[in-house]
DOTOR-502142 format. One record per residue: x, y, z of N, C-alpha, C in turn. Coordinates in steps of 0.1 Angstrom, whole numbers, plus 5000, padded with zeros to 4 digits. Layout:
! DOTOR-502142
XYZXYZXYZ
...
***
This chain:
! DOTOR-502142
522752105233523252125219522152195211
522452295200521552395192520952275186
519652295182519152205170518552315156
518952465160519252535151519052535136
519952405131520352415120519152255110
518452255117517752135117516752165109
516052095099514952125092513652035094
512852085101511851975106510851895095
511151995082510251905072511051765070
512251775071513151645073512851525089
512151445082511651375092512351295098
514151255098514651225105515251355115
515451505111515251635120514651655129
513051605125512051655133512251555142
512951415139512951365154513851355165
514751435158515751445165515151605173
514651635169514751775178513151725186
512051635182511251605194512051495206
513251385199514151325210514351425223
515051555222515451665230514451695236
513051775233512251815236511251735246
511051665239510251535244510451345246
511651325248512151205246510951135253
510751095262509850975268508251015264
507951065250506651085248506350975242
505250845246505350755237504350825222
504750745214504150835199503650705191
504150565192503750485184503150355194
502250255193502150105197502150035186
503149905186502949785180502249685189
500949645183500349535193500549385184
500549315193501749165189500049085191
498949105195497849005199498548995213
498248825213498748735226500248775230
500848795220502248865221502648965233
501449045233501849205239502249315231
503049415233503449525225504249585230
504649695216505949735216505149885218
506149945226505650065231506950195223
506750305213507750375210507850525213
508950555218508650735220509650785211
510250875215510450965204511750925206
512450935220514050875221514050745210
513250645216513850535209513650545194
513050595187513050655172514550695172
515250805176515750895177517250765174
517150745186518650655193518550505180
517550435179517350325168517550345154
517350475151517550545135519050565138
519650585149520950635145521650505145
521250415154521750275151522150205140
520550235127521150155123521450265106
521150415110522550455101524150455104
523850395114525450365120525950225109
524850155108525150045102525150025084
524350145082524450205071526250215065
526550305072527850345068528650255071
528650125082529550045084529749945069
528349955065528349875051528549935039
528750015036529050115029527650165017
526350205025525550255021525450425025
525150515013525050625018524250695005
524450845008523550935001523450874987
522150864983521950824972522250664968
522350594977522150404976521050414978
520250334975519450244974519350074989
518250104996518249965005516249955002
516349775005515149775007514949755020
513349775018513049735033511449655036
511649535033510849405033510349335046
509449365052508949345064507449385067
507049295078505349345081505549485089
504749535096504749635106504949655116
506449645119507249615129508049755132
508949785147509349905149510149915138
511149815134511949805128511549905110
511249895107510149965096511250115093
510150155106510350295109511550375114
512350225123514250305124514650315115
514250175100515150175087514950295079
513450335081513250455073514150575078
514050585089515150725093515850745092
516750615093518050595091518350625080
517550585069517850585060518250775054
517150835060517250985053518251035060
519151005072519851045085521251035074
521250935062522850965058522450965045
520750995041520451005027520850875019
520550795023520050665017518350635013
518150604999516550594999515950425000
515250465008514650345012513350315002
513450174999512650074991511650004996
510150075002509449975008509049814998
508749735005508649634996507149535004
506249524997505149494999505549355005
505149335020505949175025504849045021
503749095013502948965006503948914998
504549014987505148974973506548864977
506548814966507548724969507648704949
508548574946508648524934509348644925
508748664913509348714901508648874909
508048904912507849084915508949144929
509349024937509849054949511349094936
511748984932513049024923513149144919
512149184906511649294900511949404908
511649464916511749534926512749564933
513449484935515049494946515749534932
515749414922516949464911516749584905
515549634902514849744894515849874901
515749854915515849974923517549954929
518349854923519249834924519849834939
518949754946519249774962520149744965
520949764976522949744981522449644995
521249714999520549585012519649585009
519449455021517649465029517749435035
517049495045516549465058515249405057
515349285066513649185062513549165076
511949125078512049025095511748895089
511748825102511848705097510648615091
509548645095508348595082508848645071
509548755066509548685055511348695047
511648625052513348545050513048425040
512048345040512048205033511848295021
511148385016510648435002511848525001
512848565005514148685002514648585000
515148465010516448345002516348274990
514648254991514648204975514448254963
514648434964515048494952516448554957
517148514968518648564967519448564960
519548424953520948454942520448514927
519248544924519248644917518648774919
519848844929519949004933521349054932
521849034918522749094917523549244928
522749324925523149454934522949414950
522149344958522549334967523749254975
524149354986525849294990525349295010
524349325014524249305026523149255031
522449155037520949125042521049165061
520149215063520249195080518749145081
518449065092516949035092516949025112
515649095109515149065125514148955127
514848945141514148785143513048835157
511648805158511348825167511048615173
510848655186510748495189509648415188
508048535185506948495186506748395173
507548415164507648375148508048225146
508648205164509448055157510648005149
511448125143512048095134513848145140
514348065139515948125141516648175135
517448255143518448345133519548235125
519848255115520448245103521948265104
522448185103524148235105524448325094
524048285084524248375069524448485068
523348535075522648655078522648755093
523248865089523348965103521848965109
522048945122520748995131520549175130
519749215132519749335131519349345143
518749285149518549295164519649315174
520649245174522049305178522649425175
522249455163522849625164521549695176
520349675174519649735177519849735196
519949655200520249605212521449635220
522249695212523649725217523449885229
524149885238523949945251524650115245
525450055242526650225233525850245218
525650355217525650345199526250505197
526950515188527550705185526350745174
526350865177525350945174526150955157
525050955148525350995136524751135128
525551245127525151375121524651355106
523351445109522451475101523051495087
523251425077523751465066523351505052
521951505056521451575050520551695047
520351825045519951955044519151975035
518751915023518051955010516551895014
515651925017514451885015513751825001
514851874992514151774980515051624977
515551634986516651494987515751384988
515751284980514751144981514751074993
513651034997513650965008513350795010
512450794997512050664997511450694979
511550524976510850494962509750394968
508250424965507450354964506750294950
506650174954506750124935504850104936
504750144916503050144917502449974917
501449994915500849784916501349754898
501449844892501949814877501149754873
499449844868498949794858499049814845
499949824838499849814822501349754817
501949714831503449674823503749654841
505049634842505849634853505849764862
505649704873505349824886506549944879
505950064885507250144887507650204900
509050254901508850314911508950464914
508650524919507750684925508750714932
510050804928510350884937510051014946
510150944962509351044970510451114981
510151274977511151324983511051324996
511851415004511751495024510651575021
510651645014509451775015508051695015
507251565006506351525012505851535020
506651525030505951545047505451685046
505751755040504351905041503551875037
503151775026502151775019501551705030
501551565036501151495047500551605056
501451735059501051765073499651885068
499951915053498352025050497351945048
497751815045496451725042496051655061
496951685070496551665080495251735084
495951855085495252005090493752035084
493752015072492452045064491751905065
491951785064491051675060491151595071
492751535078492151405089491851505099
491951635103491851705112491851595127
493051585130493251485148493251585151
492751535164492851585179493951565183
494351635196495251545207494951455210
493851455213493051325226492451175212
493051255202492551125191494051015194
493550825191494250735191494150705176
495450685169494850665154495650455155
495050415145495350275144495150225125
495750155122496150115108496749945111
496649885101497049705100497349705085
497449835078497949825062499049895065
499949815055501449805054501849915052
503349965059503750125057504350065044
504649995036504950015025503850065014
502650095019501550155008501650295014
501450375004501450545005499950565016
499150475016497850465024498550495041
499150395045499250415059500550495064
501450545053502050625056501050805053
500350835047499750925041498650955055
498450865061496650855069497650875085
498450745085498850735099499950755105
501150725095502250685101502550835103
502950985092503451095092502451175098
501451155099500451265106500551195122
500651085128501051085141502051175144
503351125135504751165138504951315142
504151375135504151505133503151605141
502451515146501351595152501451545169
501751485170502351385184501151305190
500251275176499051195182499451055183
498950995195499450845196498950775183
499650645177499050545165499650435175
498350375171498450195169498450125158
499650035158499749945148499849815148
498649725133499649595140499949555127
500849405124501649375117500949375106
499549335107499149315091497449355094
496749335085495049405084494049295094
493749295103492449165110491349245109
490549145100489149175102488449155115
488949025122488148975127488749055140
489949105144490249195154490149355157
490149365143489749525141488949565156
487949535159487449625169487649585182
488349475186488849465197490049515199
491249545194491949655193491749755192
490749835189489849955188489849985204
489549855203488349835224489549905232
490849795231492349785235492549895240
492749995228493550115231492950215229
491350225228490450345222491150425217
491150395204491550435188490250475187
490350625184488850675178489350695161
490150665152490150655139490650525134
490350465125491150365115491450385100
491750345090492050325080491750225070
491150215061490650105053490650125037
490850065032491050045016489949955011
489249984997488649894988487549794996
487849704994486849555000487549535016
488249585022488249605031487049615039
486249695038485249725046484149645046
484049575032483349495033483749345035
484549315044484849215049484749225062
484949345070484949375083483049345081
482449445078480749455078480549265074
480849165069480749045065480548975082
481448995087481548955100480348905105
480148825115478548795124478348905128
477348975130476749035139476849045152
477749135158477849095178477249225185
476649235197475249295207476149395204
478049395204478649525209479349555204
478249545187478949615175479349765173
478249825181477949975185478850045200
479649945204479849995215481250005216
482350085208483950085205484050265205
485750295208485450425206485650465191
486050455181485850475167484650555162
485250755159484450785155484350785138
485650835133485550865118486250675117
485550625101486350555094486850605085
488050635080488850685067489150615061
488350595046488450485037488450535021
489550485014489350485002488750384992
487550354990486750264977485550204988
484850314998483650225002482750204993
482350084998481149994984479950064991
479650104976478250174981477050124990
476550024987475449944992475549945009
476849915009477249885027477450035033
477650135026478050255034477150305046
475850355045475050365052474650295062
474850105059474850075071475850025076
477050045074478349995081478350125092
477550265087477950335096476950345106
475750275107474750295115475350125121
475750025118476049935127477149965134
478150025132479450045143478950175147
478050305148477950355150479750475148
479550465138480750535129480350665117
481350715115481250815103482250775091
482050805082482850795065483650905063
484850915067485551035057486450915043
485650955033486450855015487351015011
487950925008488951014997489750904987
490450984982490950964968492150974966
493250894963494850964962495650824958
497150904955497850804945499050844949
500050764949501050774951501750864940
501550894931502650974924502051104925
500151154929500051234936497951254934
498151374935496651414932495751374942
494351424946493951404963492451464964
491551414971490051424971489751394979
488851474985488051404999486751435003
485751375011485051385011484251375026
484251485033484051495049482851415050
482951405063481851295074480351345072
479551305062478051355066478251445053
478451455044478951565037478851505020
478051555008478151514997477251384999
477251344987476951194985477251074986
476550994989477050884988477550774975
478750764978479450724966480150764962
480350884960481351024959482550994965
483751034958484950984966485251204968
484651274970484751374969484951474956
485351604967486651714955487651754962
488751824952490051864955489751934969
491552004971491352124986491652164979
490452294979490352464974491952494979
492252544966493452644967494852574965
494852434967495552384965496252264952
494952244945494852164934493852184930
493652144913492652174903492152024898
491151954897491151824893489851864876
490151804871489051794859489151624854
487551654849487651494838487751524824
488851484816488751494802488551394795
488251424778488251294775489751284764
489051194759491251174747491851264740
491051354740491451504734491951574744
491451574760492051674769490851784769
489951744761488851834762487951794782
487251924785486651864796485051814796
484951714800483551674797482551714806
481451724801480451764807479851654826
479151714828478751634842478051504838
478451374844477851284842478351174833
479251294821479951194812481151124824
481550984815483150924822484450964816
485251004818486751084812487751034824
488551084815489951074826489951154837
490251144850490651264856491851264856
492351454856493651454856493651584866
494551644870495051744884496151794877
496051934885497451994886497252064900
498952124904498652164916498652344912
498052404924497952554920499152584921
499952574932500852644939502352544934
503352594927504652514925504252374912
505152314913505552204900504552134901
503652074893503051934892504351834883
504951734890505451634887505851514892
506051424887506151264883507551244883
508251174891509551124894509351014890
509350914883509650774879511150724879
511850574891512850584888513150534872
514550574868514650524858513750504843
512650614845511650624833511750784833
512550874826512451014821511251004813
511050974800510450944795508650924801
508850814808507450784811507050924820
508050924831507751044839507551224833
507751194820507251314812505751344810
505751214803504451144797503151184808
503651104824502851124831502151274832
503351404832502551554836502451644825
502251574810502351604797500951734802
501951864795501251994795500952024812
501551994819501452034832500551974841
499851894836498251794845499051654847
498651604858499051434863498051384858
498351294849497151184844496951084853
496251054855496150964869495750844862
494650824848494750704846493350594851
492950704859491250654865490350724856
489350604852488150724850487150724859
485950844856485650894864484551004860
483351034869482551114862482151204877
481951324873481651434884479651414885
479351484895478051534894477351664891
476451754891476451884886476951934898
477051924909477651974919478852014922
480251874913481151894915481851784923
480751664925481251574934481951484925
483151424930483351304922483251124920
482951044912482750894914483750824902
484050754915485150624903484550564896
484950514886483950424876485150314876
486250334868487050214867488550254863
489250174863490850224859490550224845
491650314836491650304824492050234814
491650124809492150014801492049914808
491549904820491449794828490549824844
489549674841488849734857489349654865
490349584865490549534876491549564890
490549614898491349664913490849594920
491349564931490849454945491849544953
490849524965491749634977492349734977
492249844968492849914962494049944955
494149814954495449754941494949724926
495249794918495149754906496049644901
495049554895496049424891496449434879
497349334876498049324862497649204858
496449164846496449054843497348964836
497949064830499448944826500848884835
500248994841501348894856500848814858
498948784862498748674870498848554858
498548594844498548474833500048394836
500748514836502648444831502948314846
501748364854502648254865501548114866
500248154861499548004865499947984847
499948014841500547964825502147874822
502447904836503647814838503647724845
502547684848502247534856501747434842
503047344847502847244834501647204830
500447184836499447154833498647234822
498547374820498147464818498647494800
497447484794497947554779497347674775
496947744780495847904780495447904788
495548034792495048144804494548254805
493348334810493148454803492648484814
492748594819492448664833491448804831
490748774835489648844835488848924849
487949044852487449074860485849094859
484949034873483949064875483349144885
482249214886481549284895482249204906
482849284921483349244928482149214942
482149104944480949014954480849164969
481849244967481949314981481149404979
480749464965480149594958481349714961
482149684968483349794968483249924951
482950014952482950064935484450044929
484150014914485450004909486049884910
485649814919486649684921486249564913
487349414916486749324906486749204920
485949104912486648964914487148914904
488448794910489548834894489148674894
489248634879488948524871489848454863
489948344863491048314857490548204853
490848224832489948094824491048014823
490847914822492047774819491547694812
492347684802492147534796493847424796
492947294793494747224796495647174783
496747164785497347104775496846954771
497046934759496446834753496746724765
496146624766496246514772496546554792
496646644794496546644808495046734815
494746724828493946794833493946874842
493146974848493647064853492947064866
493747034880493946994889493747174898
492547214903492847364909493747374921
493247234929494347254943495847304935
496447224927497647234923497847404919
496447424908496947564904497047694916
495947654928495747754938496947724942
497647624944498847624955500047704944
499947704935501247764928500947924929
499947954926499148114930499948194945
499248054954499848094967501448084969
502148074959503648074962504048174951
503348194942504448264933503148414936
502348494943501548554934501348614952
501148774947500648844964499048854964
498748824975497148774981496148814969
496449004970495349024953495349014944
496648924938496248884925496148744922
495748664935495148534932493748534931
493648454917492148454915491148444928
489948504921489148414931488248314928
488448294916487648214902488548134898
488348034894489147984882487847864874
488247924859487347884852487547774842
487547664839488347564835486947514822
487847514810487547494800488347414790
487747324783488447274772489247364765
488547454763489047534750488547674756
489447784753488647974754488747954741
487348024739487048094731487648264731
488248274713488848334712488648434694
489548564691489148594682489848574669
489348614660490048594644491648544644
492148704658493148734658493848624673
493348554671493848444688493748514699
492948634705492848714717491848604722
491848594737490748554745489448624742
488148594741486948674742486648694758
487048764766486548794775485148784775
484248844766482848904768481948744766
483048654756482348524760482448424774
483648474776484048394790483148454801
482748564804481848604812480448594808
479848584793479248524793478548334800
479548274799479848124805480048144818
479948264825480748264839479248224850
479448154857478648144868479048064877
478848204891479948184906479848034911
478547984907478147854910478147694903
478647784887478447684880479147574875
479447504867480047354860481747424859
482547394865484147424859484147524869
483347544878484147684884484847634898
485847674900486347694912486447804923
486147794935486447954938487947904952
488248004955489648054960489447974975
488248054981488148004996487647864997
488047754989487347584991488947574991
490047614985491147564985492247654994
492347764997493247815007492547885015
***
């Protein structure tokens, strides 16, 4: 049969015409640990995406619905994604930490019709289910290593998946600017948003392949951050796909496995974010730290101090860059520029400058905003459901990104901090009033003020996040209790790593917290403080 009519920038296309070409090419690993692994080639992409837009349509999901898709990094992931563009349905990744009031936020915002979840995490979807108005279908995959049984409630999705027949479903969609997925931001200054991201993307992925990750054939790429971050679809998941270089994946980030899965499947690249790296380098010391195939690390926010020797102990190289989901992009080759530098733009492709609140450009050294435009075609910001904001964002044709930041006379670039707020951890920018609204609702609790310090990892830019407390009259304040409510209502980076407990914050004229006094009083070791790792 012609595949003719097929548009390979359409990444449910392209796999349909490498299915034909190349069906038994394996292209992806899921490694399970003690589990074993899931081996994927191009057929089973191919034949599993049609599956479950088969099931798409049986539910009456189609061009332009909305589904989420809430799960660790599982094959399943990546059929839902195809499927999804295969009848033009946009898919909702959903970060599988989140749970509570942002898991809600997120499904309703985007007005999801499904979700598809696995089963880790089903307990946190049931207990925001009855308030998802828009959703009318759940399917969850159950794997067995998990322990957990299938749900009568709830369709297996493994049964569609498993079925011996499935009819092929034609490509229905042709528009490369047709949405493919909404990725929602970490929402620092109000409620996440979400980022509509078209089919055409995948060009951008594949120039930023060619010029910056430059793979080989004979390269194995490997990632443990979630395809719901623009990181591991940006780094691994679409530049495998596309380039037919094998990737390893596993369900979530191990420090402490990282390089024995390296060992596994000699992966000569990985992927790492923020304090990341400095949790792997934290590790003991082993004879056969130097002895893995891993040449480049590709990392956005290495902490300066550790750079030079995280790469002389794994005997590794640093490619850092820079980039965002709604867009803009920097990088900075192996051996190349400075240290600390998260780089500069690709010549010919984009324009980056630092301004300051006028839009004037500042001199070298000063801190300003950076903002970009692209040379070639539109610079713009899709926000769902925010016209307005999404204006705002490419106001006079530049993306405000929102970071500041100062160049060197050279031209190199360094993060200094987000704007209006320095608090990022792992390269998630936090929202301090999210974390207030949920430990401020533990009965104990009569003020709360969330704060950030120099982060213990030296990662640049990042925090350790702080959280002052004082208690309501006559009660006291109990941290096991507040850590355990953290850990239920709140995703990994925005549970403190502090908590500071005080009769009273000090505060101003106008009843604001004094941050600059609270970190004055702050000490990692001192009277009222609690830290994160004595309790979870």
């Amino acid at each position: 049969m012609s595949k003719a009519h097929l548009n390979q920038v359409i990444a449910s296309h392209f796999v349909e015409i490498k299915a034909d070409e190349s069906p038994d090419k394996p292209i992806f690993i899921f490694e399970k640990g003690s589990n074993g692994e899931d081996l994927i080639t191009f057929k089973d992409l191919h034949i599993n995406a049609n599956k479950i837009a088969r099931w798409f349509i049986d539910n009456d999901i189609g061009k332009g619905d909305y589904f989420a898709i809430y799960m660790r990094n599982h094959p399943e992931f990546i059929y839902a994604l195809l499927g999804g563009i295969v009848v033009g349905a946009i898919a909702v990744p959903i970060d599988p930490r989140y749970r509570g009031e942002r898991l809600k936020f997120i499904i309703n915002n985007s007005s999801a019709k499904a979700v598809l979840c696995s089963g880790e995490c089903l307990a946190d979807l049931e207990a925001a289910a009855h308030e998802l108005p828009t959703v009318k279908a759940i399917a969850v995959v159950y794997y067995p290593e998990q322990g957990i049984d299938p749900s009568a409630k709830y369709e297996a999705l493994n049964e569609t998946l498993e079925q011996d027949n499935w009819k092929r479903v034609a490509q229905q969609i042709m528009d490369v600017r047709h949405p493919m997925q909404i990725i929602y931001t970490s929402g620092t200054t109000g409620d996440p948003k979400g980022v509509l991201i078209r089919n055409n993307r995948t060009g951008l992925y594949s120039i930023i392949t060619q010029i910056v990750w430059k793979y080989k054939p004979q390269d194995i790429l490997y990632s443990g951050l979630s395809f719901a971050h623009g990181n591991a679809q940006a780094v691994t998941l679409f530049p495998a796909l596309y380039t037919g270089t094998k990737a390893v994946f596993s369900q979530r980030f191990t420090k402490s496995r990282i390089w024995e899965i390296c060992r596994k499947y000699g992966c000569t690249t990985f992927s790492l974010l923020g304090g990341m790296m400095a949790a792997i380098y934290n590790e003991p010391p082993r004879p056969d730290d130097r002895d893995n195939p891993v040449k480049t690390v590709i990392s956005a926010g290495t902490p300066r101090p550790i750079w030079e020797a995280f790469e002389k102990r794994f005997d590794v190289k640093i490619l850092e860059w820079y980039g965002s989901v709604e867009g803009g992009f920097a990088y900075k080759p192996p051996g190349r520029g400075p240290i600390g530098s998260f780089g500069k733009g690709i010549p010919g492709v984009m324009e980056l400058k630092v301004v300051d609140e006028s839009d004037r450009e500042v001199k070298a050294g000063v801190t300003g905003e950076l903002i970009f435009r692209m040379l070639k075609g539109e610079t713009k910001v899709d926000y769902l459901g925010l016209p307005v904001a999404s204006k705002e964002k490419t106001a006079g044709g530049w993306l405000r990104t929102g970071d500041m930041v100062h160049r060197d006379e050279k031209g190199w670039f360094y993060f200094d901090h987000r704007k209006g707020s320095e608090l990022r951890r792992a390269g998630e920018f936090i929202q301090p009033e999210y974390v207030e609204k949920i430990i401020g609702e533990h009965p104990d609790v009569g003020e709360v003020s969330v704060y950030g310090i120099t982060a213990a990892s030296g990662a640049p830019g990042e925090s350790d996040l702080v959280a002052a407390i004082s208690p309501l009259e006559g009660k006291t304040i109990d941290p096991a209790a507040i850590y355990k409510r953290c850990k239920e209502e709140l995703t990994a980076n925005f549970i403190p790593t502090y908590l500071q407990v005080l009769d009273e914050l000090p505060k101003t004229i106008s009843e604001k917290p004094l941050d600059r006094v609270l970190r004055e009083k702050f000490s990692r070791k001192g009277e009222g403080i609690y830290k994160v790792d004595d309790y979870l």
